[in-house]
C-alpha positions in Angstrom: -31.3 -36.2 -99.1 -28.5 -34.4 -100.6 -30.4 -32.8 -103.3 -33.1 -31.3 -100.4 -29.9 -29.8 -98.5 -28.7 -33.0 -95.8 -25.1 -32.9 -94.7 -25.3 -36.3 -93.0 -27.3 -38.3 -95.9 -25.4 -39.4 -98.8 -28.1 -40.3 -101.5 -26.1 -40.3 -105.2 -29.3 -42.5 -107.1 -31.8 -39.8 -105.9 -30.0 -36.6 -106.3 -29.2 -38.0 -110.2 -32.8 -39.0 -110.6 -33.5 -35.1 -109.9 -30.9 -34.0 -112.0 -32.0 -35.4 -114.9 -36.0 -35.2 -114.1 -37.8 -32.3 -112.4 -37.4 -31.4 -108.4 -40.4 -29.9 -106.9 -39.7 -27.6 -103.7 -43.1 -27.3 -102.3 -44.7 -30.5 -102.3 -46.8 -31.2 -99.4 -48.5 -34.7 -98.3 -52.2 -33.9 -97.5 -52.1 -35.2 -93.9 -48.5 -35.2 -91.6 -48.8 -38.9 -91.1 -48.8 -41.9 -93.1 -52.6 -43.8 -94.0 -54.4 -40.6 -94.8 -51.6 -39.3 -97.5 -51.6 -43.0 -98.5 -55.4 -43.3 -99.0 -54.9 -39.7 -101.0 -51.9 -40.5 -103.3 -54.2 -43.8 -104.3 -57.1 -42.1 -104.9 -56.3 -38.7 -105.8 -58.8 -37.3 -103.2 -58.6 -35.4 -100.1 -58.2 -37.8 -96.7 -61.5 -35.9 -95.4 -63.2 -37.1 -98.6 -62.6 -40.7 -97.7 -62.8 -40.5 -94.6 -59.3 -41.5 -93.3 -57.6 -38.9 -91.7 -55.7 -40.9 -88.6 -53.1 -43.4 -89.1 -54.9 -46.7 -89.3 -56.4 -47.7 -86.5 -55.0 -44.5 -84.8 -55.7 -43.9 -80.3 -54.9 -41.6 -78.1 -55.5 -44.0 -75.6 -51.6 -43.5 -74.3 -51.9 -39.4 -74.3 -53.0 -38.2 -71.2 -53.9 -34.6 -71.4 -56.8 -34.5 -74.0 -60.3 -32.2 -74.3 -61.8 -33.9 -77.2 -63.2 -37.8 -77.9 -61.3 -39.4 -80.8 -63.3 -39.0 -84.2 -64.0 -42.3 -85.5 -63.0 -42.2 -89.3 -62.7 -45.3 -91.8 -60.3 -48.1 -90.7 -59.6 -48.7 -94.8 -59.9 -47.8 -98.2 -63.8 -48.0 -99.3 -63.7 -50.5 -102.3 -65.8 -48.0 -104.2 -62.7 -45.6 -104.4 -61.0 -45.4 -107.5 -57.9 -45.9 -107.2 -55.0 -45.2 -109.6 -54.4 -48.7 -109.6 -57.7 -49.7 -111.0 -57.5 -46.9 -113.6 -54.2 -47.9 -115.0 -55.5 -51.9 -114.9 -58.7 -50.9 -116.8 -56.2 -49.6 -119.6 -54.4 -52.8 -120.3 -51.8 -52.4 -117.8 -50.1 -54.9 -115.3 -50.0 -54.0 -111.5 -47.8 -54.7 -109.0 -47.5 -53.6 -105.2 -44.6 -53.9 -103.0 -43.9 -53.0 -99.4 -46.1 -50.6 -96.5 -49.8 -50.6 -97.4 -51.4 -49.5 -94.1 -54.9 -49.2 -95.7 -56.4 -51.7 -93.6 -56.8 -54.8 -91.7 -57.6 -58.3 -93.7 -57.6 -59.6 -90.2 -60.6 -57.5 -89.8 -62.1 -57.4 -93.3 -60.3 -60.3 -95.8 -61.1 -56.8 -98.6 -58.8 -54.5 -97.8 -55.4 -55.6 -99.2 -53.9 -54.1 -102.4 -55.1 -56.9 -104.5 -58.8 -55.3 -103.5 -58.1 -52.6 -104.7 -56.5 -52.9 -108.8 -53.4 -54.3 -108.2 -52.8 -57.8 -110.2 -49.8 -58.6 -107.5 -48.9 -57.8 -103.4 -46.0 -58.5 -101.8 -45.7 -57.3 -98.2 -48.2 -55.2 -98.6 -50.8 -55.7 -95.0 -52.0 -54.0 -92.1 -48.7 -53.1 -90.5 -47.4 -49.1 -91.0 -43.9 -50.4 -89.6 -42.0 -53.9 -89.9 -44.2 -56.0 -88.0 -41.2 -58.1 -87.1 -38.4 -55.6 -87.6 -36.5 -54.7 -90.7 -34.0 -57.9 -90.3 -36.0 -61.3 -91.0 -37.8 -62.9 -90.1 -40.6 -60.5 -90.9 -43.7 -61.6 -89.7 -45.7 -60.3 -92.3 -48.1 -63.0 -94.2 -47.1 -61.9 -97.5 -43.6 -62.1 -97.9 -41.6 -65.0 -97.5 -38.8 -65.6 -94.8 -35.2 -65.9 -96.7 -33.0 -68.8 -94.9 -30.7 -65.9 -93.8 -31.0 -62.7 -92.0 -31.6 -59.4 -94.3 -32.5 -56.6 -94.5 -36.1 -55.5 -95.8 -35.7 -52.9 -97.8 -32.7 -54.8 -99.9 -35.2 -57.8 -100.0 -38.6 -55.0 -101.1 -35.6 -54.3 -103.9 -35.0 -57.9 -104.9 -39.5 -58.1 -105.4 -39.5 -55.2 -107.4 -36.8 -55.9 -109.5 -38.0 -59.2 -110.0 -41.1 -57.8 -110.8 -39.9 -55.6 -113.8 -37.8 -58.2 -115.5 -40.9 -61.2 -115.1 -43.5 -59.1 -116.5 -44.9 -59.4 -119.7 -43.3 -57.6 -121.6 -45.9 -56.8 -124.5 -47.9 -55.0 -121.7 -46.8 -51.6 -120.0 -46.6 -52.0 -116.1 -47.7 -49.7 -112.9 -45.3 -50.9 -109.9 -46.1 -48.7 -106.7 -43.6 -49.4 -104.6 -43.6 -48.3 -101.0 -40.6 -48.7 -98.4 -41.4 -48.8 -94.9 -38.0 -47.2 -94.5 -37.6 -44.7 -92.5 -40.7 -45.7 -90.2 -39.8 -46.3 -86.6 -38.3 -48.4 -85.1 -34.9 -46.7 -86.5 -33.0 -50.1 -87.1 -29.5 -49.2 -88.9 -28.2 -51.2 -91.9 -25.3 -52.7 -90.3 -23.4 -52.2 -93.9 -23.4 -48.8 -93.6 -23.3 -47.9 -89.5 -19.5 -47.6 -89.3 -18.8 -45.4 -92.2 -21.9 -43.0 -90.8 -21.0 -43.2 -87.1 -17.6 -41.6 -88.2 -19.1 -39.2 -90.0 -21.4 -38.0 -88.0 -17.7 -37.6 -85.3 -16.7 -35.9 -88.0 -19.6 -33.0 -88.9 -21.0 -32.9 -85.5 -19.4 -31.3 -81.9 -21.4 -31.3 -78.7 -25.3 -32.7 -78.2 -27.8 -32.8 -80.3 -29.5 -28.8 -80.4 -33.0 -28.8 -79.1 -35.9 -26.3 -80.4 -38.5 -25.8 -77.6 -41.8 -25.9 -79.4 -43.1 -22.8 -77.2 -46.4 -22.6 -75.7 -46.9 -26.8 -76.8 -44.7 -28.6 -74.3 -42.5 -30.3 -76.9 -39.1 -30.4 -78.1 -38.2 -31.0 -81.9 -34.7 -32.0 -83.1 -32.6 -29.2 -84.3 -29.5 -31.2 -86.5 -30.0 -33.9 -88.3 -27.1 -35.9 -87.3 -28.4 -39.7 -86.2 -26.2 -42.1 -87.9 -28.6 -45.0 -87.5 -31.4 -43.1 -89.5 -28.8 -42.2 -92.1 -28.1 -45.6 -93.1 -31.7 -46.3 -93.6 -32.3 -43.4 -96.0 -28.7 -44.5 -97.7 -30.8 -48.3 -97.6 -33.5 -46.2 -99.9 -31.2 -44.7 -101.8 -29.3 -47.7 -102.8 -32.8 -48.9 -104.0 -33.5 -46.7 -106.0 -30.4 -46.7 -108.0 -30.8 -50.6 -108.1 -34.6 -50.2 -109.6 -33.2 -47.4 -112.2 -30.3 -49.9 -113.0 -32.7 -53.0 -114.0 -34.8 -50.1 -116.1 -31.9 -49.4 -118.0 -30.8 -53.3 -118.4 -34.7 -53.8 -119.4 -34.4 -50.8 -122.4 -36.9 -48.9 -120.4 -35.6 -46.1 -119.3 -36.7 -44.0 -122.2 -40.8 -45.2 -122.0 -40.5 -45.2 -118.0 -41.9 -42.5 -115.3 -40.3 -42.3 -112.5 -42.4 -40.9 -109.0 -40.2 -40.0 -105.6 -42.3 -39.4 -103.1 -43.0 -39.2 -99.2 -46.5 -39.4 -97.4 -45.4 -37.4 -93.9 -42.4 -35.2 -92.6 -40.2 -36.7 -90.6 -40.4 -38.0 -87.0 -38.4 -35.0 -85.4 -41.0 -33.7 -82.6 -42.1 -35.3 -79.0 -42.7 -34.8 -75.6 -40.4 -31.9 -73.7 -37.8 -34.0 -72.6 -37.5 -35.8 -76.0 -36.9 -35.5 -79.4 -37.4 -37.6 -82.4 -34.9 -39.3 -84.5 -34.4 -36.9 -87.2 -34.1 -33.0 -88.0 -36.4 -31.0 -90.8 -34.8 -27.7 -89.9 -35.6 -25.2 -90.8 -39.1 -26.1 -91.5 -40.5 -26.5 -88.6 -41.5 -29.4 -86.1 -42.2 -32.8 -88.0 -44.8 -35.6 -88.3 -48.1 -35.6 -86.8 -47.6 -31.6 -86.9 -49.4 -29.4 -89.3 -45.9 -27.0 -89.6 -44.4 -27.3 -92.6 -41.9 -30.0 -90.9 -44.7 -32.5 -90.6 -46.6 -32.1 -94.3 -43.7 -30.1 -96.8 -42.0 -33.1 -98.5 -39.6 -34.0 -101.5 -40.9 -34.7 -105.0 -39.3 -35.8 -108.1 -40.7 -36.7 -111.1 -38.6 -38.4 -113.9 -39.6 -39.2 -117.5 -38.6 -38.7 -120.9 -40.6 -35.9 -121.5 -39.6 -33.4 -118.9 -37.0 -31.0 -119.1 -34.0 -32.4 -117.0 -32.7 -30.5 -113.8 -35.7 -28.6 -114.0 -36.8 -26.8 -109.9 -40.3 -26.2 -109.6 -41.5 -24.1 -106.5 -45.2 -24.3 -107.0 -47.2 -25.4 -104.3 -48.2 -29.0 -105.0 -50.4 -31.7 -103.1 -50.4 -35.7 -102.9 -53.7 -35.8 -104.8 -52.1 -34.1 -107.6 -50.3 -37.5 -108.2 -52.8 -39.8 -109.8 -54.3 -36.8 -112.5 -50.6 -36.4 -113.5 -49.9 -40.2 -114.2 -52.5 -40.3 -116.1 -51.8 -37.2 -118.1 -48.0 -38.5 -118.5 -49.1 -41.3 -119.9 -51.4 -40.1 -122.3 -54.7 -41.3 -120.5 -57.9 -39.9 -119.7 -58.3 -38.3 -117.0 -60.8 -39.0 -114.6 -62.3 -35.9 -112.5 -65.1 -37.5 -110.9 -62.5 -40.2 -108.9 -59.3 -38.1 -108.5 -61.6 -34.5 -107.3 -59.2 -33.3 -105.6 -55.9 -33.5 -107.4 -54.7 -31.8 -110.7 -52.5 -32.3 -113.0 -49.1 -31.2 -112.5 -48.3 -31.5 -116.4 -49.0 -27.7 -117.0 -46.4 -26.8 -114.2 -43.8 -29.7 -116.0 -44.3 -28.1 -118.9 -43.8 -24.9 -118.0 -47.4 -23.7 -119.2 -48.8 -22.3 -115.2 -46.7 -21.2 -112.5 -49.8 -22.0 -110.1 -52.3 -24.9 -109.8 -53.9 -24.8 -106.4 -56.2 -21.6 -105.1 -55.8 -23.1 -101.6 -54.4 -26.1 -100.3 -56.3 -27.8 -96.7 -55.5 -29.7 -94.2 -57.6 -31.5 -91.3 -55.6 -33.4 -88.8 -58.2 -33.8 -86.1 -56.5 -36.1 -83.7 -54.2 -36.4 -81.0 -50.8 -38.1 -82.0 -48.3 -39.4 -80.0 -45.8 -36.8 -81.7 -47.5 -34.7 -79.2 -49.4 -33.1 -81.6 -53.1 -32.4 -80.8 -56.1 -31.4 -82.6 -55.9 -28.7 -85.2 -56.3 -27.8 -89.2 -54.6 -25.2 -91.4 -54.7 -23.7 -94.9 -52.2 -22.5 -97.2 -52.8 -19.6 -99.8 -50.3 -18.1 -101.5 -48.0 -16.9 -99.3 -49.9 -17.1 -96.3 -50.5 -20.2 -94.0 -53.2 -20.3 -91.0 -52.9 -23.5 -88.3 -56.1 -23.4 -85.9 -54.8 -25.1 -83.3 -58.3 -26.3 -81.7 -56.6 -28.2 -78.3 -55.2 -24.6 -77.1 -57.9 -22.5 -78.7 -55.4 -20.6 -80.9 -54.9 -19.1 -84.4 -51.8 -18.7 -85.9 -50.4 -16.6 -89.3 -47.5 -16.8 -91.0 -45.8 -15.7 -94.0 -44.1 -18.4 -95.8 -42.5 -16.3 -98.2 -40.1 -14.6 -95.4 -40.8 -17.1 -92.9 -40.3 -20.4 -93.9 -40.1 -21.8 -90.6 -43.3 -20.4 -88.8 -40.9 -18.7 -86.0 -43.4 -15.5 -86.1 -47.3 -15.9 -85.7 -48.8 -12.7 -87.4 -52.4 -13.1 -86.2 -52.3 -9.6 -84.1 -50.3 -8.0 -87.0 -53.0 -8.9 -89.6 -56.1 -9.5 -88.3 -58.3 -9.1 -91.4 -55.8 -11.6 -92.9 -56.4 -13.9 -90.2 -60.1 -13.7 -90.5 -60.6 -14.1 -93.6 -58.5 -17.3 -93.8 -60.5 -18.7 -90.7 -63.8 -18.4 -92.8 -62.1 -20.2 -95.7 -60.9 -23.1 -93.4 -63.8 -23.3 -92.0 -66.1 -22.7 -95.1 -63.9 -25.7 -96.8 -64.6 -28.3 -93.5 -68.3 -27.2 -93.7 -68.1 -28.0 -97.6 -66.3 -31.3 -97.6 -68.7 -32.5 -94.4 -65.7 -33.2 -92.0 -66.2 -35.1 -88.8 -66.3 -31.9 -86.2 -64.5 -32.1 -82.8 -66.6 -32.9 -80.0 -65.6 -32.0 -76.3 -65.4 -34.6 -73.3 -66.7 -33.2 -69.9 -64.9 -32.8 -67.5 -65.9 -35.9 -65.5 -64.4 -37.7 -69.3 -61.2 -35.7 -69.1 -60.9 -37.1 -65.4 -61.3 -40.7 -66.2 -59.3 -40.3 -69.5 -56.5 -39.3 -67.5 -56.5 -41.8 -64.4 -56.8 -44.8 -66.7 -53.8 -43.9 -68.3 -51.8 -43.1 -65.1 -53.1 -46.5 -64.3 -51.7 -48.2 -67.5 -48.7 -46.4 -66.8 -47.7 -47.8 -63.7 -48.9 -51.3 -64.4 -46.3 -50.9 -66.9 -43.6 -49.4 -64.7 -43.9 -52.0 -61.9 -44.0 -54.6 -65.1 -40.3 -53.7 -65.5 -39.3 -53.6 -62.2 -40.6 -57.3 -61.2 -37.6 -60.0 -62.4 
């Protein structure tokens, strides 16, 4: 985005929604992939609290090189959560849902759809963390109907919601969480907008694409953000967003309307050596699946009436901290036994803290096919601690004059980095995590034939006509 620093992405409707609302700097998803931040923004509590912290159903049966069995977390959202949803409904307020859900199966268990879990209407909203048929119909999702002509989801997500605000009743205030599966893989341009990025891309760009060696991991992150395909998909968000702001102005409520921008993981920048991902956080380092600040640090804008327009806020800030804050905005209760582990952000809106969070955690004990593996980290203050549990490693860094984790400190500080070990670990002890547990070596063995196995049924798949 152009208000978070892009050259390549043009995005007019969110950069004016930050200019006149507030822009936060240092908001960070609580997981760096999508159904655990998901299952936090909803609930306002820590993915280790409810037991999701994998994309849903998550495997590392394709990953070859592993040391530890997968932990078996939740495949969906207990019912006995609270969500925001139900919280809002319970007040007298209409809720809708539109788009990625990713919270469960109903294949698998008919209760875990949106409509399970407070929200009066769902459309598209199923199993599927990326467009089960593709972003250009048909679809193949249950709940949302085929048009007669091809389009393009996220236009037709737009068409739902707006359809949504301007049917609603209109003596009732409305909740409409609505979630694009843009930019999820597979990067599918939006043929309106291909040409006029391909040229500029040709224009701003000389030579390949720079590649940052992720040292010591075996992986390769993308160093420019300069794919022309994934730019027209962000440009597809954009052009929702100004849409949805449009019919809230047509609809008088633009002055009795919040307005959330959010993002539950970094982008998809980091893979294997010999490839890269499709898009560029530099200079944060590495991107989804990765516990850097590439994979979890993500833009936040909050909109309403109240707030002081073009207001920057550099606090460190969580996912969890989302469902407190709507409630405080709207001049609700709020509800600490559901949403533990968010706060409110109001104090920092209102310029009443310039800190909320002691400590922020983060427990992302799986492998991912970012080639990310097991590991957890903690941020406080100005230091940040990843224990990378796959190599047996502990890294420091300052985020104050290293933004981009190039230095580990760990030797430089060790009293630093012991102390924040004890709290990690102290907080995983606390909040009753799943521990790693280690395969023997006989496990590793087998792990690894069957997938050389898989791998060249599949090779010899493609080669036979």
């Amino acid at each position: 985005m152009t208000c978070y620093g892009s050259r390549l992405h043009e995005t007019p409707n969110i950069d004016a929604l930050a200019a006149s609302g507030v822009r936060f700097t240092h908001a960070y998803a609580a997981s760096p992939v999508c159904s655990p931040t998901r299952a936090s923004i909803v609930t306002g509590r820590h993915p280790v609290r409810v037991n999701i912290t994998d994309w849903i159903p998550g495997s590392h049966a394709n990953i070859p090189d592993v040391k530890f069995k997968q932990i078996e977390d939740r495949a969906d959202l207990a019912l006995n959560e609270t969500t925001f949803a139900e919280s809002f409904k319970t007040h007298g307020y209409q809720t809708f849902f539109v788009g990625k859900w990713h919270l469960g199966s109903h294949e698998t268990n008919p209760t875990t759809l949106p409509t399970d879990q407070g929200f009066d209407v769902n459309v598209a909203g199923f199993h599927a963390g990326s467009p089960a048929g593709g972003y250009y119909s048909p679809w193949d999702n249950p709940f949302l109907k085929n048009p007669d002509q091809e389009e393009y989801l996220t236009e037709r997500l737009t068409k739902e919601s707006i359809s949504l605000i301007e049917k609603r009743a209109p003596d009732k205030p409305f909740l409409l969480y609505f979630c694009y599966y843009n930019v999820h893989s597979p990067v599918t341009a939006h043929k309106k907008k291909i040409d006029y990025y391909k040229a500029k891309a040709a224009r701003l760009f000389k030579g390949d694409t720079p590649v940052i060696a992720e040292e010591g991991f075996d992986s390769s992150t993308r160093g420019r953000q300069d794919d022309p395909e994934l730019a027209t998909m962000v440009s597809a968000v954009d052009d929702s967003v100004g849409e949805v702001m449009k019919t809230l102005k047509q609809q008088n409520l633009l002055e009795n309307t919040i307005v959330v921008f959010f993002s539950d993981n970094g982008g998809l920048s980091t893979f294997s050596t010999n490839h890269f991902g499709p898009t560029s956080n530099y200079p944060l380092r590495a991107g989804k699946g990765w516990l850097y600040e590439g994979g979890i640090r993500e833009p936040l804008i909050i909109n309403a009436p109240q707030l002081q327009a073009g207001k920057v806020i550099d606090a460190r800030v969580v996912s969890m901290d989302l469902f407190p804050t709507l409630l405080d905005l709207t001049h609700l209760p709020l509800e600490p036994e559901a949403h533990v582990d968010g706060k409110s952000l109001l104090p920092l809106l209102q310029g009443k803290s310039e800190q909320l969070h002691d400590a922020l955690y983060f427990y992302y004990p799986h492998y991912h096919g970012s080639n990310w593996k097991p590991g957890a980290a903690i941020i406080v203050g100005e230091w940040k601690l990843i224990h990378f549990y796959h190599y047996s490693q502990v890294k420091l860094y300052n985020l104050n004059h290293d933004p981009s984790e190039a230095k580990d400190l760990s030797n430089n500080f060790p009293e630093k980095t012991a102390e924040l070990s004890q709290k990690l670990d102290a907080w995983l002890d606390n909040m009753h995590a799943q521990k790693l547990q280690t395969m023997t070596a006989a496990e590793m063995e087998a792990h690894r034939l069957e997938i050389e196995s898989k791998q060249k049924k599949s090779l010899l798949k493609k080669k036979t006509p």
